[in-house]
MIDOSE-1310 file (N, C-alpha, C; in nm, 2 decimals, decimal comma, always signed):
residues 131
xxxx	+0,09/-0,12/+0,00/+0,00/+0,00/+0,00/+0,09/+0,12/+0,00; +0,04/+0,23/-0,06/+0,11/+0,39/-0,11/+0,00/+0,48/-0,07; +0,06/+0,58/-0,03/+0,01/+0,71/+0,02/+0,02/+0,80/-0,10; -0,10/+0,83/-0,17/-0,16/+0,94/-0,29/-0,24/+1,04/-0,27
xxxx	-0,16/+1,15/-0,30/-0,26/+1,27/-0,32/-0,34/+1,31/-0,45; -0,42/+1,37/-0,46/-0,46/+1,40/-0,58/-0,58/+1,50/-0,57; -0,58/+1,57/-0,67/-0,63/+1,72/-0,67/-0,78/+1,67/-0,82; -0,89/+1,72/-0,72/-1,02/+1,69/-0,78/-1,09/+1,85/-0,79
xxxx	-1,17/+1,79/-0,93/-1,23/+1,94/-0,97/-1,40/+1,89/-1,00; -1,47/+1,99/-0,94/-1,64/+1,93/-0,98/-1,72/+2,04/-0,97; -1,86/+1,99/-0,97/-1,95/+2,10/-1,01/-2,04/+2,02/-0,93; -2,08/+2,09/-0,78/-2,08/+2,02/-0,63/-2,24/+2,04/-0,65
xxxx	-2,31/+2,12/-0,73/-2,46/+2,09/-0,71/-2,57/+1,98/-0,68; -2,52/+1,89/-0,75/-2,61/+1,77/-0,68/-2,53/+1,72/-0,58; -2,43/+1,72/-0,53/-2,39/+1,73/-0,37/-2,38/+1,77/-0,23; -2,43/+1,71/-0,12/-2,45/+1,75/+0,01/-2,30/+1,79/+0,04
xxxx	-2,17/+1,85/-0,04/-2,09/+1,87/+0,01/-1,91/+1,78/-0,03; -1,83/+1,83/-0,01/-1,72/+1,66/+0,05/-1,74/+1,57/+0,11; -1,79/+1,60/+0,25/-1,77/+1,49/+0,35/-1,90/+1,40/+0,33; -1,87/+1,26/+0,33/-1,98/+1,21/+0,31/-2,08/+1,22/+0,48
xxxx	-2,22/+1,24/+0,40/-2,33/+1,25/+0,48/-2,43/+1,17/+0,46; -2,51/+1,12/+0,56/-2,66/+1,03/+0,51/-2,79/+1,10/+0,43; -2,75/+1,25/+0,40/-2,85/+1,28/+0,34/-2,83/+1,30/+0,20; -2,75/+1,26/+0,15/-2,75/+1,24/-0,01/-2,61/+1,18/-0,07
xxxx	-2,59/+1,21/-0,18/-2,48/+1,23/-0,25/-2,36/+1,32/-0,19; -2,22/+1,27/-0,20/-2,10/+1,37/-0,17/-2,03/+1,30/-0,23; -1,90/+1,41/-0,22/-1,77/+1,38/-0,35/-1,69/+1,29/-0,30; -1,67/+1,29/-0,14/-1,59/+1,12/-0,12/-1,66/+1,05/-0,08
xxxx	-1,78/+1,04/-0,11/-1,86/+0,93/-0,12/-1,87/+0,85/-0,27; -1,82/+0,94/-0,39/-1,86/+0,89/-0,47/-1,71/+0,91/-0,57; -1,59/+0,93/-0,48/-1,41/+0,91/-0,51/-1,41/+0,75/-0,41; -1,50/+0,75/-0,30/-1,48/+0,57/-0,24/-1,55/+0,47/-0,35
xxxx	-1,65/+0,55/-0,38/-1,69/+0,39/-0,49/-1,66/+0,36/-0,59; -1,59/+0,52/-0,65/-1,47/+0,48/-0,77/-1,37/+0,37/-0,76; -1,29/+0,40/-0,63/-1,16/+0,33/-0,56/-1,21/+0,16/-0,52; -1,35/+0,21/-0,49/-1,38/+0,04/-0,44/-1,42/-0,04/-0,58
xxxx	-1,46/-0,02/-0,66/-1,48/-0,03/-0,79/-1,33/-0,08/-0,91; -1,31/+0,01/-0,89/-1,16/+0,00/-0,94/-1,06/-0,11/-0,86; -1,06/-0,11/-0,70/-0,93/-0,23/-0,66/-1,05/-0,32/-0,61; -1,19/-0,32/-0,55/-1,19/-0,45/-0,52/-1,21/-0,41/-0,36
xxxx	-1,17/-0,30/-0,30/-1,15/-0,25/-0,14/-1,21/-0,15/-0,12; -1,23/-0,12/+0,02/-1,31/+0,03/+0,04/-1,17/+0,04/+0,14; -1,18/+0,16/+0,04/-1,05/+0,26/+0,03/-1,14/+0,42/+0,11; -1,00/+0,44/+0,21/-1,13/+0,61/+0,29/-1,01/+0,69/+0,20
xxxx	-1,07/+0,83/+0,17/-1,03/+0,88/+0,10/-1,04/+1,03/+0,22; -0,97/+1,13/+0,24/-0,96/+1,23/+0,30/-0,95/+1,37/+0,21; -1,01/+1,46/+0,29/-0,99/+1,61/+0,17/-0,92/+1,71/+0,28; -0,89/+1,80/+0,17/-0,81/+1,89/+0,26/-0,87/+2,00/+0,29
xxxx	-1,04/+1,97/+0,29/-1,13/+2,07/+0,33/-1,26/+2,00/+0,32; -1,35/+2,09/+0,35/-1,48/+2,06/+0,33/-1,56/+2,19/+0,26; -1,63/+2,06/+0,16/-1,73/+2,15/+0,07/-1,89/+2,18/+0,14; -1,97/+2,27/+0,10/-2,11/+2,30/+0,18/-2,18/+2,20/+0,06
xxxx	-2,27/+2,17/+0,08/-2,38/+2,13/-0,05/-2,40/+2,25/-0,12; -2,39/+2,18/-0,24/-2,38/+2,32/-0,37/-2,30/+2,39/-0,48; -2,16/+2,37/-0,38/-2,06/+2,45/-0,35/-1,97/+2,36/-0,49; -1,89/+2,44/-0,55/-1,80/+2,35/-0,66/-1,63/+2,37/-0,63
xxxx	-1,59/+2,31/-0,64/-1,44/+2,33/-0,67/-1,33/+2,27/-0,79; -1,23/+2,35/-0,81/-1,14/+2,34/-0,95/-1,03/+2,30/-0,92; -1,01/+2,29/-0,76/-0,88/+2,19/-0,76/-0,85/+2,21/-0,59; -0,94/+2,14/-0,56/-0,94/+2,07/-0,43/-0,86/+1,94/-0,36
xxxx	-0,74/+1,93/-0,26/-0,69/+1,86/-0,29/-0,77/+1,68/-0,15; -0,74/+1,57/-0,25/-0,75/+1,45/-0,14/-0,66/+1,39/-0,15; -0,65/+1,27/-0,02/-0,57/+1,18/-0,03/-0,61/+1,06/+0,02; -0,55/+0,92/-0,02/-0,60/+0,83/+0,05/-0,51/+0,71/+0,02
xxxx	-0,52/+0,58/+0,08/-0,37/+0,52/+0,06/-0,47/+0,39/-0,05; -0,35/+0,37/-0,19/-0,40/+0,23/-0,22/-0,30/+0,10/-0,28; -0,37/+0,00/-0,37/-0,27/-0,09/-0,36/-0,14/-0,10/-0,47; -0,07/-0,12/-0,44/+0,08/-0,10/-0,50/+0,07/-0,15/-0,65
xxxx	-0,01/-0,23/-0,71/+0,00/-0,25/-0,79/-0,07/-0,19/-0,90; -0,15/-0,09/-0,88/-0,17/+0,05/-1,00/-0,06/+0,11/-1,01; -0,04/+0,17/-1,11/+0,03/+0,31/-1,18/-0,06/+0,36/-1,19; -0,01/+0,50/-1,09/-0,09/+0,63/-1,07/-0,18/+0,71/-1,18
xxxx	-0,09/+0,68/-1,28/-0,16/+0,71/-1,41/-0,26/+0,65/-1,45; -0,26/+0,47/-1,46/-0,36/+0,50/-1,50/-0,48/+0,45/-1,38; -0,45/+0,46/-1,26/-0,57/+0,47/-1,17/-0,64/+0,61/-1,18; -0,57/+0,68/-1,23/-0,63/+0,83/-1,25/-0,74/+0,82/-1,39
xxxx	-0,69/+0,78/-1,51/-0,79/+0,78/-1,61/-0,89/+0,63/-1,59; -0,83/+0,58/-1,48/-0,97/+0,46/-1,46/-1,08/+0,53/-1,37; -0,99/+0,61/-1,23/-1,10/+0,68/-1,19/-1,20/+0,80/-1,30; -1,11/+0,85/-1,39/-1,21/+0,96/-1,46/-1,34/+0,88/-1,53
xxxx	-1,25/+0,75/-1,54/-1,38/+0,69/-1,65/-1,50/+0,59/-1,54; -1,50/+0,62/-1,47/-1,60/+0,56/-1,39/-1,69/+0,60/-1,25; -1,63/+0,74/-1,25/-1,64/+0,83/-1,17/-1,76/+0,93/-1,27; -1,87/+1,03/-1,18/-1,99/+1,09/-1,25/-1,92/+1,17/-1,33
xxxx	-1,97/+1,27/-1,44/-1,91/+1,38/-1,52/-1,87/+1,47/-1,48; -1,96/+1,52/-1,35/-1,95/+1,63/-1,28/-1,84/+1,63/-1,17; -1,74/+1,54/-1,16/-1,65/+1,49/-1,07/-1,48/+1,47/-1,20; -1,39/+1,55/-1,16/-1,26/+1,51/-1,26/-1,17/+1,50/-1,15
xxxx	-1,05/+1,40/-1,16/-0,93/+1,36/-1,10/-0,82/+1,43/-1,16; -0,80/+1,54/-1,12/-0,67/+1,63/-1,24/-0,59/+1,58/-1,20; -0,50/+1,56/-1,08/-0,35/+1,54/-1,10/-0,34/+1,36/-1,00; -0,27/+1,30/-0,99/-0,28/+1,27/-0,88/-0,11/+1,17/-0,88
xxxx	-0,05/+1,20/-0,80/+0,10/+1,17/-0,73/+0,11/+1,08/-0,61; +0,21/+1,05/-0,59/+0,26/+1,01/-0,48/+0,32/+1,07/-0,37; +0,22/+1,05/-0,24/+0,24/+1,17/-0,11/+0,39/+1,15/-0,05; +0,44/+1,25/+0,01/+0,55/+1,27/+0,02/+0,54/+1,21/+0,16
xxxx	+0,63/+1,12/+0,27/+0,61/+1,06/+0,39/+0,54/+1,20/+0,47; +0,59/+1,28/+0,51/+0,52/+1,39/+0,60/+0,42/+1,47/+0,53; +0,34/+1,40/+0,44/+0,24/+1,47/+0,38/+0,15/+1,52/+0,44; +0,07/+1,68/+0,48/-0,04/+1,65/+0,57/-0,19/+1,72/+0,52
xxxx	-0,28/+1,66/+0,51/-0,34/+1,75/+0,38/-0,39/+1,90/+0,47; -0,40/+1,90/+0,60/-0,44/+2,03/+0,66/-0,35/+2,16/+0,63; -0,19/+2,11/+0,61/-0,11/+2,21/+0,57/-0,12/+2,25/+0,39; -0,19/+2,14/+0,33/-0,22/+2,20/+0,20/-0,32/+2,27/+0,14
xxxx	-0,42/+2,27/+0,21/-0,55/+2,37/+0,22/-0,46/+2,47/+0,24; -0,49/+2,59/+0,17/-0,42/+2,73/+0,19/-0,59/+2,86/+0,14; -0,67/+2,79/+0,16/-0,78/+2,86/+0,17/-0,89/+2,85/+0,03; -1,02/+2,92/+0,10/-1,08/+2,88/-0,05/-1,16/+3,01/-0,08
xxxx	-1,19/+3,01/-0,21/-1,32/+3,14/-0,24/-1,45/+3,07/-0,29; -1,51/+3,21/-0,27/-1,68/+3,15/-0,27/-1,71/+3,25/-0,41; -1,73/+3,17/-0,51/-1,80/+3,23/-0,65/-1,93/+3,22/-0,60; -2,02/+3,33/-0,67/-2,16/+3,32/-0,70/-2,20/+3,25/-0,82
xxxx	-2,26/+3,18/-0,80/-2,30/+3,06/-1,01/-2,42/+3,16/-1,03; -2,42/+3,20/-1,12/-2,58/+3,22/-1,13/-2,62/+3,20/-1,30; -2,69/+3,08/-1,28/-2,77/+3,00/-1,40/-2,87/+3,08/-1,44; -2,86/+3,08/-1,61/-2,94/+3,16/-1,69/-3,05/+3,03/-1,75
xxxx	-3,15/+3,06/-1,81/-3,19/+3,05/-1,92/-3,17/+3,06/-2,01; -3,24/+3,00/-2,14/-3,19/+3,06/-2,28/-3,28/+3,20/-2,27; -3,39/+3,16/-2,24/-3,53/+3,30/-2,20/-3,47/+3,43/-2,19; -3,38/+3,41/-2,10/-3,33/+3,53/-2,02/-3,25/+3,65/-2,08
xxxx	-3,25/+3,75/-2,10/-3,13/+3,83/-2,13/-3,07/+3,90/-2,08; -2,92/+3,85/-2,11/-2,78/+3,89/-1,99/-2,75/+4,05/-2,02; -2,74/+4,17/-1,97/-2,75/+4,25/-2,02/-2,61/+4,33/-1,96; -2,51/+4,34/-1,97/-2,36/+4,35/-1,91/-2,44/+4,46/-1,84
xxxx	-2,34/+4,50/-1,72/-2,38/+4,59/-1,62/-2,31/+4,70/-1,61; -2,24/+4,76/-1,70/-2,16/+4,89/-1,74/-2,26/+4,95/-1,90; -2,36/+4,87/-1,93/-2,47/+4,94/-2,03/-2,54/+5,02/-1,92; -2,58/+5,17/-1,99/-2,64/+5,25/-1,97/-2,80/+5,25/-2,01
xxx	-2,87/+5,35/-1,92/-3,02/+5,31/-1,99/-3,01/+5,42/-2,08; -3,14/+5,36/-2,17/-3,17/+5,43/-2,29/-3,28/+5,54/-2,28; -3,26/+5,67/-2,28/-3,40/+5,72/-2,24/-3,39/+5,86/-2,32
C-alpha cells in the first residue's frame, strides 16, 4: 500500500458537500466507490477541506492510501472513467512521507453561479439606460 494525493475538480450541485453525509450524495462518497470499484477494497479517502452542499471546486486537494499494484496514471484515467461527469481527478501523485493535507488547504473562495436561461437576457452591467 502507497500514500496518494490527488487534486479533484467538480461541479458540487447535486452534492451535500465533500464529506460524506446520510442525506444524499458527496464527493468522497462517490471518489470511495470509484476506488472500491476500481481495486476491489473500500478505500477512505480524505480532503483537505470541506465542501457545503452546492458548493464546486477546480482543484481541491484528497488523499488516501491504495494498492501498489496501479500506476498512478492509470488509476487516475480509470477513476475519470467511472467516476460521475460532474466529478474530474486532475493530477494525482505520490504523497510525500510527511504529507499532511491540513497544511495543504491554503484557503478557499466563494464564487456566486448564477444560471441563466436561454429566456433570459444577460444584459452586461456597465450598459447604460436608454432614455
Amino acid at each position: 500500500m502507497r500514500r496518494v494525493a490527488f487534486t479533484v475538480a467538480y461541479d458540487g450541485t447535486r452534492y451535500q458537500g465533500f464529506q460524506v453525509q446520510r442525506t444524499g450524495p458527496t464527493i468522497q462518497g462517490e471518489l470511495e466507490a470509484a476506488l472500491r470499484r476500481l481495486t476491489g477494497e473500500t478505500l477512505r479517502v480524505t480532503g483537505a477541506g470541506r465542501t457545503d452542499a452546492g458548493v464546486h471546486a477546480a482543484g481541491q486537494v484528497a488523499a488516501c492510501t491504495i494498492p501498489q499494484t496501479w500506476r498512478l496514471s492509470d488509476l487516475q484515467r480509470a477513476m475519470n472513467a467511472v467516476l460521475p461527469p460532474d466529478i474530474a481527478v486532475l493530477e494525482m501523485d505520490r504523497a510525500k512521507n510527511k504529507f499532511v493535507l491540513k497544511q495543504v488547504a491554503r484557503g478557499h473562495t466563494v464564487d456566486e453561479v448564477v444560471k441563466k436561461t436561454e429566456a433570459e437576457i444577460i444584459v452586461p452591467a456597465d450598459v447604460g439606460t436608454v432614455g
